[in-house]
C-alpha positions as CSV (number, residue, x, y, z in Angstrom):
1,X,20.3,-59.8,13.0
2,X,22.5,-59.1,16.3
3,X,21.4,-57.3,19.0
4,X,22.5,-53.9,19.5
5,X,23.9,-52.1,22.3
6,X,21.3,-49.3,22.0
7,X,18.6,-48.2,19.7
8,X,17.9,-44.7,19.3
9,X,15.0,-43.1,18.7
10,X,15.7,-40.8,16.2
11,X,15.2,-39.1,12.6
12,X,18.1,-39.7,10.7
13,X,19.8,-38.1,7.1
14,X,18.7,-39.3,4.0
15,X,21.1,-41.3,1.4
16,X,21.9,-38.3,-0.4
17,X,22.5,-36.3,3.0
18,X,18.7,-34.2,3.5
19,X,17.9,-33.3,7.1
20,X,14.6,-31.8,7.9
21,X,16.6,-30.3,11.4
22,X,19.7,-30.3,12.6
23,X,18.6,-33.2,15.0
24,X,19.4,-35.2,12.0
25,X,22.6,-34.5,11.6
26,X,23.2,-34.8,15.5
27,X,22.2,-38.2,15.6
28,X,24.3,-39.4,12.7
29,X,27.4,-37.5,13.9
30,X,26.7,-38.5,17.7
31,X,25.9,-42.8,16.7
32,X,28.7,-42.5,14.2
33,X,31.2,-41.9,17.4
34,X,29.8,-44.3,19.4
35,X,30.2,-46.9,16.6
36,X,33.5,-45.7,16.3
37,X,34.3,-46.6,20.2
38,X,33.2,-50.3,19.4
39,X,29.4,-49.9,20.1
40,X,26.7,-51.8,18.4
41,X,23.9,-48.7,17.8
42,X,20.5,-49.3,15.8
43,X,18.6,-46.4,15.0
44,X,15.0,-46.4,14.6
45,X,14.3,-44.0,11.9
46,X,10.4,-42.5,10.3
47,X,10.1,-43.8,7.0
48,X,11.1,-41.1,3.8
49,X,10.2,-41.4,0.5
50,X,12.7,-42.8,-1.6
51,X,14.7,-44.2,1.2
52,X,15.6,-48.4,1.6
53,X,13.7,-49.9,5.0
54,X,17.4,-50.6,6.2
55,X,20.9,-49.5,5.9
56,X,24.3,-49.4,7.2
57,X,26.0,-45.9,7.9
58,X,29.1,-45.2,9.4
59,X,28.9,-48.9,11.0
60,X,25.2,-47.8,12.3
61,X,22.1,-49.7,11.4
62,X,19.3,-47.6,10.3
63,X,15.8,-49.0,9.9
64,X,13.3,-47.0,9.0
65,X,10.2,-48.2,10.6
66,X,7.5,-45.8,11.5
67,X,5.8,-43.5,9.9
68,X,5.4,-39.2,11.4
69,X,2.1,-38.2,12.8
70,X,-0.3,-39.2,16.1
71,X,0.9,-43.1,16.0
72,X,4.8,-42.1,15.4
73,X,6.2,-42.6,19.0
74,X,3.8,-45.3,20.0
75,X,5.3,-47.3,16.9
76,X,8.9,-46.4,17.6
77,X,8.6,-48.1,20.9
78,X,7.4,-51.0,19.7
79,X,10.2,-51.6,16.9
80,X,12.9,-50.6,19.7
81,X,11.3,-53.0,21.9
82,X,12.1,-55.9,18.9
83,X,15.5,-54.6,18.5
84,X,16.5,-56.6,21.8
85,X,18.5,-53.3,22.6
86,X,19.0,-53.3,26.6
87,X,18.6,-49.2,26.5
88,X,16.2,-46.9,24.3
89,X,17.4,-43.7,23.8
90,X,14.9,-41.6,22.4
91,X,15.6,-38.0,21.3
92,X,12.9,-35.8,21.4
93,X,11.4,-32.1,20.2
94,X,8.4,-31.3,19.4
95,X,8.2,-31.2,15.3
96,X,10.5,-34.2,15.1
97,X,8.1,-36.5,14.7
98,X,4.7,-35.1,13.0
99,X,4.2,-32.0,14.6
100,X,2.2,-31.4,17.6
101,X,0.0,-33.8,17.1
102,X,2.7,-36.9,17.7
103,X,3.4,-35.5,21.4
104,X,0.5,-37.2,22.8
105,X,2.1,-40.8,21.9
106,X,5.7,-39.7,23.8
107,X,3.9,-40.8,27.3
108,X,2.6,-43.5,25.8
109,X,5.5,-44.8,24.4
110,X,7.6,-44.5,27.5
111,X,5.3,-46.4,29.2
112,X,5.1,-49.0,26.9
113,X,8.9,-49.5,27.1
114,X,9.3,-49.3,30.6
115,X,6.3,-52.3,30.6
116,X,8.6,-54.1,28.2
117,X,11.3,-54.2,30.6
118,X,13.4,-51.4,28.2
119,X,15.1,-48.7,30.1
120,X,14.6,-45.3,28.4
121,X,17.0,-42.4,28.2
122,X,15.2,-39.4,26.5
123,X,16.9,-36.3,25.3
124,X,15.1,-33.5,25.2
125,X,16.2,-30.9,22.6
126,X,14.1,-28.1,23.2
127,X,13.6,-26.9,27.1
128,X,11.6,-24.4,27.9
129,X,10.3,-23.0,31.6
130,X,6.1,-23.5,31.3
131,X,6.1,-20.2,33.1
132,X,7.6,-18.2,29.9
133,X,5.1,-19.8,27.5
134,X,3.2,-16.2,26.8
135,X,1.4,-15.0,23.8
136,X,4.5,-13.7,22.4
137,X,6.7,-17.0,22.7
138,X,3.8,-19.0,20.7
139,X,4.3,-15.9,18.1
140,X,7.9,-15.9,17.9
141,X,8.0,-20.0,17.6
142,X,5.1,-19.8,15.4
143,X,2.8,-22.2,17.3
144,X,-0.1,-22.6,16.2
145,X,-2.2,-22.9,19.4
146,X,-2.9,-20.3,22.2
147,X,-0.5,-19.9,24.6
148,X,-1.9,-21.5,27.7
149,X,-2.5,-25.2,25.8
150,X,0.9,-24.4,24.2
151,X,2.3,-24.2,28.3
152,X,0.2,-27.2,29.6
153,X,1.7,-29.4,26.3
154,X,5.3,-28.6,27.5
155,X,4.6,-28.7,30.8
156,X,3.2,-32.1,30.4
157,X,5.9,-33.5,27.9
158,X,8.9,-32.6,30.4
159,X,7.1,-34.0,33.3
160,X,6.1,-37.7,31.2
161,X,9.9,-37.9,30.6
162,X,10.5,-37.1,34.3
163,X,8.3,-39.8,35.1
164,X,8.7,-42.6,32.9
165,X,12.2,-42.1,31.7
166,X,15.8,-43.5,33.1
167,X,16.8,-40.6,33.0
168,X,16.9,-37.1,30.9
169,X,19.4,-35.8,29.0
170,X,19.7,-31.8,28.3
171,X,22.3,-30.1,26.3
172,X,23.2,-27.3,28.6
173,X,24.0,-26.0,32.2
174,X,21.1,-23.4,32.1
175,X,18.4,-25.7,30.7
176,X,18.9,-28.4,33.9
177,X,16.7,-26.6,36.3
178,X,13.6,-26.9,34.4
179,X,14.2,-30.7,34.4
180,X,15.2,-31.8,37.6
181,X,17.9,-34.3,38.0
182,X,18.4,-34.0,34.0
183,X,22.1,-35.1,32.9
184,X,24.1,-32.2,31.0
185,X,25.9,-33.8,27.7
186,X,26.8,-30.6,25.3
187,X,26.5,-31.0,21.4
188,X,29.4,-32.7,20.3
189,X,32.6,-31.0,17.6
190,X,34.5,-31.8,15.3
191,X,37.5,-30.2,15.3
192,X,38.6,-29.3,12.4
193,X,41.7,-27.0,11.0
194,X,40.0,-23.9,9.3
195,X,40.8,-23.2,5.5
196,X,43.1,-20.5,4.4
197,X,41.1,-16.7,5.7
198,X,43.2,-15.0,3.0
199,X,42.2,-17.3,0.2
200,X,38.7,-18.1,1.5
201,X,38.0,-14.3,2.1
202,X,39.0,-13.3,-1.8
203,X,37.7,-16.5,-3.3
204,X,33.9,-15.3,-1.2
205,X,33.8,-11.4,-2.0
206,X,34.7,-10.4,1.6
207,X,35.7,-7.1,2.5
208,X,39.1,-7.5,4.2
209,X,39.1,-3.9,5.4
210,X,36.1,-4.6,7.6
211,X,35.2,-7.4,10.5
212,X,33.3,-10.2,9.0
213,X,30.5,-11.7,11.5
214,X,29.2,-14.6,10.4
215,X,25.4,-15.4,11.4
216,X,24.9,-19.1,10.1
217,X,22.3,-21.8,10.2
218,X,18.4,-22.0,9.3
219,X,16.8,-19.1,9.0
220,X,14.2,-18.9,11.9
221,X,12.4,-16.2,14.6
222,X,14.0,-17.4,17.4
223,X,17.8,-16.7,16.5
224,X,17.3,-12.9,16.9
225,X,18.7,-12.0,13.4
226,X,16.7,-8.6,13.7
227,X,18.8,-7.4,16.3
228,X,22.0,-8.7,14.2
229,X,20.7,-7.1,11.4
230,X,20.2,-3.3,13.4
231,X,23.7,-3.6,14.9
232,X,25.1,-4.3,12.0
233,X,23.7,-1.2,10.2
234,X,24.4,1.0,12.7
235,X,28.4,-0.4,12.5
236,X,28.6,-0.6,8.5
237,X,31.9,1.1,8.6
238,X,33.5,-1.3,10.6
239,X,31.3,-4.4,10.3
240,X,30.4,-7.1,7.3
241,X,27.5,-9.3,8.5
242,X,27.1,-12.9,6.6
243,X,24.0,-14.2,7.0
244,X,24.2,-18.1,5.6
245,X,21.3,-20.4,5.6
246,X,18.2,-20.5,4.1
247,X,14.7,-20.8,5.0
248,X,14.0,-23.4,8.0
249,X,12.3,-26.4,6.5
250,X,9.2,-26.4,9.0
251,X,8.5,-23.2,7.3
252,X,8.9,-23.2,3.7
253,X,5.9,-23.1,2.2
254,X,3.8,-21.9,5.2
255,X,5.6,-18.7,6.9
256,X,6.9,-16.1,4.6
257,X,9.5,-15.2,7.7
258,X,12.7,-16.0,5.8
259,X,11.7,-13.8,2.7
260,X,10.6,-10.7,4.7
261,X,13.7,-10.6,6.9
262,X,15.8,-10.8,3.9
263,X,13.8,-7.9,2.3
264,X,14.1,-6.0,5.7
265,X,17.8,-6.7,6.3
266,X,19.0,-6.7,2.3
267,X,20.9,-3.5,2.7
268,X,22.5,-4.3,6.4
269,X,24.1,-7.9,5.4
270,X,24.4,-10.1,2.7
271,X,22.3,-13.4,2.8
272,X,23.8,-16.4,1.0
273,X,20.5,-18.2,1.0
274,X,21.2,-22.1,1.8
275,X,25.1,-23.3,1.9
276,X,25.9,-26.7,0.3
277,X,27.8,-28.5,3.1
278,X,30.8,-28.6,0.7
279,X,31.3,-24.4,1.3
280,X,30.4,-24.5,5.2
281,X,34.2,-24.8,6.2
282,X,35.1,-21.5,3.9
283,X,32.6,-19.5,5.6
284,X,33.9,-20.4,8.8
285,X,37.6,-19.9,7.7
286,X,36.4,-16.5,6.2
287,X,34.7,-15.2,9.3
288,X,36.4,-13.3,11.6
289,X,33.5,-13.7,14.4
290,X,30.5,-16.1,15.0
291,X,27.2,-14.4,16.4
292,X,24.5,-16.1,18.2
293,X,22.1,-13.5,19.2
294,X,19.5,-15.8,20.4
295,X,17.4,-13.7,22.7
296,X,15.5,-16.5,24.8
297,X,17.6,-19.9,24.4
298,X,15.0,-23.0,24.6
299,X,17.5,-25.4,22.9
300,X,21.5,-25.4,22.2
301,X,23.0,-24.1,18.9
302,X,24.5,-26.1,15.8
303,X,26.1,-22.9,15.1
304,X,27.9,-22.5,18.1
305,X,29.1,-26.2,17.6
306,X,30.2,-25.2,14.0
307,X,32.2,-22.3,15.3
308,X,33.3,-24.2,18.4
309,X,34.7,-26.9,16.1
310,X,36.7,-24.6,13.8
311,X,38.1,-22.5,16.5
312,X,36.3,-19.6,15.2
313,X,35.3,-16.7,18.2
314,X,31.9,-16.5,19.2
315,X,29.9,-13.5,20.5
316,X,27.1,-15.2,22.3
317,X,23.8,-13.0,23.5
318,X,24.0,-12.6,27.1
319,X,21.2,-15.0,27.8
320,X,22.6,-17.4,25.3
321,X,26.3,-16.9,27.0
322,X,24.4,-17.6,30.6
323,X,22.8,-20.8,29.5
324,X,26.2,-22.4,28.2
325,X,27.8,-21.3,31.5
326,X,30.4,-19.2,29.6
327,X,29.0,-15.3,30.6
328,X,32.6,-13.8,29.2
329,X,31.2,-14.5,25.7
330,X,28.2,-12.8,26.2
331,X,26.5,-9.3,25.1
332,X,23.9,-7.1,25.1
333,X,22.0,-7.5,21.5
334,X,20.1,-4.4,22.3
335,X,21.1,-2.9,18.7
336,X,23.4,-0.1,19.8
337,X,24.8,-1.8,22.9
338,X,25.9,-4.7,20.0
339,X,26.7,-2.3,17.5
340,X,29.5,-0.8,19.9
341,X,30.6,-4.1,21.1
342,X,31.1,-5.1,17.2
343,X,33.0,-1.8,16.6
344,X,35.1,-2.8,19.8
345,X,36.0,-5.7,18.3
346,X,36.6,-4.7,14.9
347,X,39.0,-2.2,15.9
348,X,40.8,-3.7,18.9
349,X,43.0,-7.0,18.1
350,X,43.3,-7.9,21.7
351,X,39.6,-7.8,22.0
352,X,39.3,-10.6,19.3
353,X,42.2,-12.0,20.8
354,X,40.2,-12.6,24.4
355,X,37.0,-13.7,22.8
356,X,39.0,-16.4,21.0
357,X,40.8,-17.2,24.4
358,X,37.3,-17.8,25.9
359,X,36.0,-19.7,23.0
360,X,38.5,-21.9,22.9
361,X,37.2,-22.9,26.7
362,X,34.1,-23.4,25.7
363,X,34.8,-26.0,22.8
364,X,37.3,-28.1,25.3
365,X,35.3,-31.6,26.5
366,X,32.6,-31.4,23.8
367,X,34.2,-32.9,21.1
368,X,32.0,-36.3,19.2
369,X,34.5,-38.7,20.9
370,X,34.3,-37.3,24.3
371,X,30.1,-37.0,23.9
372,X,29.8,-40.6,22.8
373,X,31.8,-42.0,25.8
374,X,29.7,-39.9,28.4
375,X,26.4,-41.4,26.8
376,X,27.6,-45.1,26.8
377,X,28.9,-44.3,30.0
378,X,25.4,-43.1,30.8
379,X,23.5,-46.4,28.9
380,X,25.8,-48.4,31.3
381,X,24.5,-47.1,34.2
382,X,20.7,-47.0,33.4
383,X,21.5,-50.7,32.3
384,X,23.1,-51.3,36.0
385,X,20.2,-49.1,37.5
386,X,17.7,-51.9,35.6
387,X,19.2,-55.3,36.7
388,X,19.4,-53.9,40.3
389,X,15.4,-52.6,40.2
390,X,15.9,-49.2,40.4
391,X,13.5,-46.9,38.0
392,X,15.7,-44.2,38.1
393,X,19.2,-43.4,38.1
394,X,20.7,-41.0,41.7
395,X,20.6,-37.0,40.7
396,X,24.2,-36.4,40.4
């Protein structure tokens, strides 16, 4: 079997299209556009039930040779070793691979490919400052150790992949501080031409007298649906709020989060419960706005891509709008304060009108094509950084 250009480290979608977190479906959309620009990617992939040892998608090889838990990453680095790829990319968060327990191989793993002679690029998906690791951020992520081993893990993770990485790879402007000399490459889009909003409204039960804002993705703690949910009460006149997703899959069947925010919010927005990926574009094309009330952002948003990608307006919190380095998008999610900015929009044209201006910003440079070519831009210079004996790559 041929060498390939990369090997990537990396859950990846099932035949029949499961993901266990949108990680998944980033990998498969971002080694998909690299194939498409001519590369030779390999993906190294857990085992799941069911599923062949090896297969071709989209012109990517998947093979399917670990298994999630404490030995995960450690076994990873091996079979990327074998793969003869001159770069590893390894994407990384912390229930990708088994849970807590698998982050104690990431170190080791790293080190075992840098022994091997196998330059490592590691994207981190989740970045979070040590210092804001409190009792109530191990509550709301639903960690299940106290908070100061919770800080020390993290801690520890980001500075392993400072140390015995190429180089790190963050999603966004405002995570790049809390990993020094990290690279910023966004999510990537797809743009796509959204459906029909008159057709898609009627065919959906929308309310075309009111503005429809659309909250989409897995339902989690972190997305700050409760403050969505009070807004969106206190502007019922004015306001229709979708929220579509169901229950995240690290949850189902061990937090009962997703059923007691629908209970709580049943009256303040209608919940769709999971959306087959065949009716995600008519949601989009339905919605007039996109919210992503994320109070403390520790990772990027699919969402945001989604919207981004159908030129739908999004209202971004104001630390979310801060962290993607767009702060005209941004608002207060303090209930009232979002209410009225909701109401603003719903009732002003030219408000909508600016918000679409500035997401239309936003989504320029982060489509799939233009991510792929910035990381094999980036694989050729930790490749160039390797034959000339550097560890690391400059801080740029």
């Amino acid at each position: 079997m041929p060498s390939a250009d990369v090997a990537m480290v990396a859950p990846y979608p099932t035949a029949d299209g499961r993901v266990r977190s949108g990680v998944e479906s980033y990998v498969a959309s971002l080694t998909g556009a690299m194939a498409k620009a001519g590369a030779e990617v390999v993906v190294i992939a857990p085992h799941e039930d069911g599923e062949a040892d090896r297969r071709v998608h989209d012109g990517v090889r998947v093979e399917r040779s670990f298994r999630r838990g404490p030995a995960a990453l450690p076994a990873a680095a091996r079979a990327a070793a074998r793969s003869g790829a001159p770069v590893v990319h390894l994407q990384h968060e912390v229930f990708l691979y088994g849970g807590p327990a698998s982050v104690p191989g990431l170190p080791w793993a790293l080190a075992r490919l840098r022994g091997a002679g196998c330059p490592a690029v590691v994207t981190l998906h989740h970045v979070v400052d040590p210092a804001g690791v409190d009792r109530d951020f191990t509550r709301l992520h639903r960690v299940r150790v106290p908070a100061g081993p919770a800080r020390v893990a993290l801690s520890g993770v980001q500075a392993a992949v400072r140390r015995l990485s190429s180089v790190a790879v963050v999603h966004e402007p405002g995570f790049a501080p809390v990993v020094p000399g990290a690279r910023v490459i966004p999510l990537g889009i797809e743009p796509t031409p959204p459906g029909d909003r008159v057709t898609e409204r009627a065919r959906l039960g929308l309310d075309d007298e009111r503005l429809t804002v659309l909250c989409f993705g897995f339902l989690s703690p972190y997305k700050g649906l409760e403050a969505a949910l009070a807004a969106a009460e206190l502007a019922a006149a004015d306001v229709e709020l979708v929220v579509a997703g169901g229950p995240h899959p690290r949850l189902v069947g061990r937090d009962s989060y997703a059923d007691q925010l629908v209970a709580r919010g049943s009256t303040a927005a209608r919940f769709t419960g999971f959306v087959d990926d065949r009716d995600v574009p008519a949601w989009f094309a339905a919605a007039d706005i996109v919210l992503v009330p994320y109070p403390r952002p520790f990772s990027s948003s699919g969402p945001l891509g989604l919207a981004l990608g159908y030129g739908r307006p999004v209202l971004l919190s104001s630390a979310m709008a801060a962290c993607v380095g767009a702060p005209e998008l941004g608002t207060s999610c303090e209930p009232r304060a979002l209410a009225a900015r909701l109401v603003e929009l719903a009732r002003h044209p030219e408000a909508r009108a600016g918000l679409a201006t500035a997401s239309s910003e936003l989504a320029r440079g982060r489509t799939w094509s233009s991510v792929a070519e910035r990381h094999l831009e980036l694989y050729e210079e930790v490749r160039h950084g390797a034959r000339s004996g550097h560890d690391r790559l400059p801080v740029v």
